[in-house]
N, C-alpha and C positions, 0 to 999 in steps of 0.2 A: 454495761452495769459495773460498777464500783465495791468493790470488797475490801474487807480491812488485808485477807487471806485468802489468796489462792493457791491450792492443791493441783499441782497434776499428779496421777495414779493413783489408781483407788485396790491396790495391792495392802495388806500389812500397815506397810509402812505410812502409806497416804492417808490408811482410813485412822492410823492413831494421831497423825499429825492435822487431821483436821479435826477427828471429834473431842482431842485436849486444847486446840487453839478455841473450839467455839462454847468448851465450858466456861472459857474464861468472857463469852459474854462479845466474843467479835464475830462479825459479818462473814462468815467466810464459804468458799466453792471450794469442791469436790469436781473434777473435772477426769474423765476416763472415756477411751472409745470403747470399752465396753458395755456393754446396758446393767450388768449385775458388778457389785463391788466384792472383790477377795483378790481380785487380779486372777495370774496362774497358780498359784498353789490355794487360794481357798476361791474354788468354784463355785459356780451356784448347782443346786439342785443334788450336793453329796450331801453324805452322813457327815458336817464339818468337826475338827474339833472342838471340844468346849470353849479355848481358848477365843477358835475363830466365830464360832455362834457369840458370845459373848461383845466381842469387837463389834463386829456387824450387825447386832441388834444394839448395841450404841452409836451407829453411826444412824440405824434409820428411829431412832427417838431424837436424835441431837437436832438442832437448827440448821445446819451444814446445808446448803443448796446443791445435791449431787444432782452432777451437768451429765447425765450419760449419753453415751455416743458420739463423745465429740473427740475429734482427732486435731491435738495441739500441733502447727504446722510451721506459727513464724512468731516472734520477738521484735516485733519493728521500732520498738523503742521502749526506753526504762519505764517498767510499771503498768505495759500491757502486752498481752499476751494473745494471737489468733488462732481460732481454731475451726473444726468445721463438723457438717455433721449433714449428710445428703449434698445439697444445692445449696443449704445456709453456712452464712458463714457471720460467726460470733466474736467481740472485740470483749476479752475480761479486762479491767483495770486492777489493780492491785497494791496496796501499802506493801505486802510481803509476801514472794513468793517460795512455795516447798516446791521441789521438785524432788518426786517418788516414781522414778518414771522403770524401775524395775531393772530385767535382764533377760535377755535369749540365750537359747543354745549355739552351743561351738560346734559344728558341724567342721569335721575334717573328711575332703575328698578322697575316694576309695573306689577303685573299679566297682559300677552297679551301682554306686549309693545314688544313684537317680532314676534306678527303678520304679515302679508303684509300690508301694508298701513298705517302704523304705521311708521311717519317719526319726526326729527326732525320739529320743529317749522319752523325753517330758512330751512332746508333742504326740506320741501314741498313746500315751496316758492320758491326755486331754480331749484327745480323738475318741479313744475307749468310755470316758466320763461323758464324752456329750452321743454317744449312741450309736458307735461302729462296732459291729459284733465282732468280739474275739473270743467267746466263745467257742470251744473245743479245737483253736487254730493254736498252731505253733508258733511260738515266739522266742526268738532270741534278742537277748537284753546286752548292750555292749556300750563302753565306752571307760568313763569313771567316777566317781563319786558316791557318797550318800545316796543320789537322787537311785543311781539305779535299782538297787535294792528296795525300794521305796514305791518305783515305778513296776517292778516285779510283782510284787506284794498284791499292787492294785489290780496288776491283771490277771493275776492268779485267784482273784477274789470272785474277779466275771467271768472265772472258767474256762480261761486260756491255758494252755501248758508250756511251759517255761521248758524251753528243751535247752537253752544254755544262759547263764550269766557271764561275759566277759568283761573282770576290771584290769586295765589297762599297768594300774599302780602293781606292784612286788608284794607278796602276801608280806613279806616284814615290815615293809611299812602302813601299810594297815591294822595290823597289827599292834605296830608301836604306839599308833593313833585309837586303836581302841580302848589301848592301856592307858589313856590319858582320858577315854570317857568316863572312867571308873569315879573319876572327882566331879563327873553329869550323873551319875546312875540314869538319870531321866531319858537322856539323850540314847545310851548305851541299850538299856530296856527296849526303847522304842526299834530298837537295828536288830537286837534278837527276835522281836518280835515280826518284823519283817521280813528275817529270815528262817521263822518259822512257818510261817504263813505261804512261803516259798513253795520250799522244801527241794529245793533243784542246786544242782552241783555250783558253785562259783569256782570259773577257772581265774587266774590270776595272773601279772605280766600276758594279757594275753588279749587281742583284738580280731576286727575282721577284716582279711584284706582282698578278698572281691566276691561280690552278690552277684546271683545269675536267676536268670529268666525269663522268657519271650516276652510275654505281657503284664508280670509280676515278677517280684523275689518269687521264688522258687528253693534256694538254697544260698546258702554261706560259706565261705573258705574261715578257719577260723585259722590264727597261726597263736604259738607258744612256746618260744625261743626257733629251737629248729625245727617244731614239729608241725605240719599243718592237718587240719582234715577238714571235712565239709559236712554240716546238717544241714538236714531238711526244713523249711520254715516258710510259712505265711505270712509272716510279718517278722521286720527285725525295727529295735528301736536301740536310735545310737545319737550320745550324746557324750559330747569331753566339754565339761566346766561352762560354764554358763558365760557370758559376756554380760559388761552394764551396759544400759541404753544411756547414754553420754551424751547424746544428740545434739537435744533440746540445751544442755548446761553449754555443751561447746559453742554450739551460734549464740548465748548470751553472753560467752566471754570469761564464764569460770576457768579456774584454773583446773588441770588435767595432770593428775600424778599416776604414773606408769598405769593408765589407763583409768582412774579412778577418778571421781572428783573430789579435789581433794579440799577437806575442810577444817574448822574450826574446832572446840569441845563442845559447842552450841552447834554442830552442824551449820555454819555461815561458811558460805562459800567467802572466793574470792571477790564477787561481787556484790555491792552493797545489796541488801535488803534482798539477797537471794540466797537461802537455803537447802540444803539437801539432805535425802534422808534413806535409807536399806542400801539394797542392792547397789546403784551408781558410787557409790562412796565405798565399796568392798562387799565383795560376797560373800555373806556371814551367816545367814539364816532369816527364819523368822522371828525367831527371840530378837536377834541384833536389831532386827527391822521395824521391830515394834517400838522397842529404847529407841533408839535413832526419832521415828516418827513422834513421838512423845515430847522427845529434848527439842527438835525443831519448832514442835506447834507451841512447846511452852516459851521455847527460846522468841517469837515469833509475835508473840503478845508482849511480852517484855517481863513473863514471869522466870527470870534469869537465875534465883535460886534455888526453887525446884527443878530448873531444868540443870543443876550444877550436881545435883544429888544424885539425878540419873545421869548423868554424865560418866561420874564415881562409878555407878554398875557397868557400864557399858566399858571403861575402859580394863577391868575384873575377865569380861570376854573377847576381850583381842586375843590372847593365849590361844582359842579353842579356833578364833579364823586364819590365824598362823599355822597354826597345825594342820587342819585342815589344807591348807595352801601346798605345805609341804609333804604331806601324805600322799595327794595325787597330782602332785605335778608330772606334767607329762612328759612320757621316754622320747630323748631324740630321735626313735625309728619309726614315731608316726608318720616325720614326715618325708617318710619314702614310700608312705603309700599308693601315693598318686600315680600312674604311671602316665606314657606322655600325651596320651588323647581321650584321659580322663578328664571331664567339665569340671570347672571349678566355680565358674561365672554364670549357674543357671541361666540367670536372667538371660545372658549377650550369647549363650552358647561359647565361653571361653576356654579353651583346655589349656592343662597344667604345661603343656611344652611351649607355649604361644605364650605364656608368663614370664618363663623362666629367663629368658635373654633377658629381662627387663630389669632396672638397677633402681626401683623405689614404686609407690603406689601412684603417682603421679603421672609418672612414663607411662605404665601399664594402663592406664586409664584412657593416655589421647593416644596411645596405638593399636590398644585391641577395647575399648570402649568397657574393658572390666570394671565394675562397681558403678556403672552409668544405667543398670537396667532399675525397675518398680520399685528393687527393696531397698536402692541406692547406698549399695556396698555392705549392707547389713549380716549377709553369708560370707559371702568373697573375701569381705575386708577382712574378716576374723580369724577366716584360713590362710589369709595368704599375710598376717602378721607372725602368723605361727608358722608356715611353711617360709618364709623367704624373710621375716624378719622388718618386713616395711609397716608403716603405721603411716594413715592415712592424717593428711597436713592440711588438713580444714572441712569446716562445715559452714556450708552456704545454703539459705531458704528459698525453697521449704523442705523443712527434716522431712515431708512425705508429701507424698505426691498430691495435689491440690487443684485446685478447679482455676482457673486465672478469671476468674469472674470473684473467686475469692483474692486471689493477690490482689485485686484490685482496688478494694475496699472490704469493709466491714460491717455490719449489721449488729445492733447489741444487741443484748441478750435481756431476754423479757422472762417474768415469773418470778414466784418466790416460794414456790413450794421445793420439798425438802426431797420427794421424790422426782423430782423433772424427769 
């Protein structure tokens, strides 16, 4: 099937970039492996905010063809796209593609952190919203940013007890960075009220440097500076900075600026008639992500001078993803957490001492098979860009693991209903 506009991610970002391309009256897909649109931060089945009710009750009034369940996997040529979803597998054609394809968590290797209940930050948050009781369990919250506090908040709301918050950043520069909220009150309000809602110590310069437990976390070493000690805990959730999913932009050939894709004031990649939008082009927010999505779908239809207007706002919040940047950038002693038979390489069973001889992502790859397991480098790659400084030197299809009955050909995609 044929579209003027194709969407992958139905986050924020995807759902403003498809449902302002198709008020202007074009053909266009919505395409996500998930079956509900908000992406990870607006889920289905929460109290969302009015922002996100808003959005998402104008994507399911719009014409937009949202494709759920389908996992975008190869690029076999300009202007279609494959994807798959069970045993089928789907060929979109496309005048103009968005890619909104979001971001995961940084996961840094630490004795334990491959225990049970040992989840990302955001990931125990998402675990907690779709129906893992954390009620009256202990939870320590660690790593850095926004999110945590945020992710506190929520699990303090289902009746979990927040026995510690560890941000990783120096209380002065969080500090400096909330003195610069004061020109959002919005943003500011919303972190008081997070950490109201709390109500649990935040330790600060401060992480966890090993989990224990026979069959579960059990407890946590926390360290800060010289000092270490260890709480008790049921779950711990741990996340440093989010990565973009680049994936899909890199097998098309976009161009990649120190990990970004990097683009235009219209969101135009390096490749013709392919555009980007939130998270892969810089980790800004949902505000960011919403402009972004916006300036694409209008950029996308060829409506170029409102998308120049929003462009004007959008370039107003670079300031606030700079700061941001700089507030929690992370201390060079994470990466001495690893010690040397700690797994880095879920997938392959890799540990950190069986990396370390290696001088790029490359080597490490054809001698100990690191970033060749399911997630295909999606952990590893991002720890071990941070721990050793390698960046991985290409993306060959399929971004995800596929059926070879799918590599093989394609099936179009039939329907025209608006909820597929």
């Amino acid at each position: 099937m044929r579209f003027d506009v194709v969407v992958v991610g139905a986050g924020p970002a995807g759902i403003a970039a498809s449902v302002t391309s198709a008020r202007e009256g074009r053909r266009v897909a919505l395409v996500d492996d998930n079956l509900a649109a908000g992406g990870q931060i607006w889920r289905s089945g929460e109290a969302l905010p009015r922002n996100a009710q808003k959005w998402i009750a104008a994507l399911r009034s719009s014409e937009v063809l949202h494709l759920r369940g389908l996992q975008v996997f190869d690029h076999p040529a300009a202007g279609v796209i494959l994807a798959e979803r069970g045993e089928d597998c789907v060929a979109l054609r496309y005048s103009k593609l968005i890619l909104a394809t979001g971001a995961r968590e940084l996961f840094l290797p630490f004795p334990g952190w491959t225990l049970p209940n040992v989840f990302g930050a955001g990931g125990l948050d998402a675990m907690a919203r779709g129906g893992l009781p954390v009620a009256g369990k202990r939870v320590v919250v660690a790593g850095t940013g926004p999110l945590l506090l945020a992710v506190a908040a929520h699990l303090a709301a289902r009746g979990a007890k927040i026995v510690a918050i560890c941000e990783q950043a120096p209380l002065r520069r969080v500090v400096a960075f909330a003195g610069r909220m004061l020109k959002q009150p919005g943003k500011l309000l919303q972190g008081v009220g997070y950490g109201w809602g709390v109500r649990s110590k935040i330790h600060f310069s401060c992480w966890p440097v090993a989990a224990y437990g026979k069959t579960a976390i059990e407890s946590v070493t926390l360290r800060k500076g010289k000092k270490q000690w260890t709480v008790f805990c049921d779950f711990l959730g741990c996340g440093f900075h989010l990565v973009p999913n680049t994936e899909l932009a890199q097998l098309i050939g976009c161009q990649i600026d120190e990990g970004f894709v990097a683009t235009d004031e219209l969101q135009q990649t390096s490749v013709e008639n392919v555009l980007c939008a939130g998270e892969p082009t810089g980790i800004g927010g949902v505000e960011m992500a919403l402009i972004e999505g916006q300036i694409a779908g209008l950029a996308a239809v060829g409506a170029v001078e409102e998308a120049r207007r929003l462009a004007r706002r959008r370039r107003k919040m670079l300031g606030f993803v700079s700061a941001l940047r700089k507030a929690y950038a992370l201390d060079p002693e994470l990466r001495r957490l690893a010690a040397e038979n700690t797994i880095v390489c879920r997938c392959e069973d890799v540990a950190h001492g069986a990396l370390r001889e290696h001088r790029c992502w490359r080597d490490a790859k054809l001698q100990t098979r690191c970033g060749m397991g399911p997630c295909q480098g999606r952990v590893c790659g991002a720890a071990t860009e941070f721990l050793f400084g390698w960046r991985a030197d290409g993306v060959r299809p399929p971004v995800f693991p596929a059926l070879v009955s799918s590599l093989a050909g394609a099936n179009f995609v039939s329907g025209n209903s608006s909820e597929a």
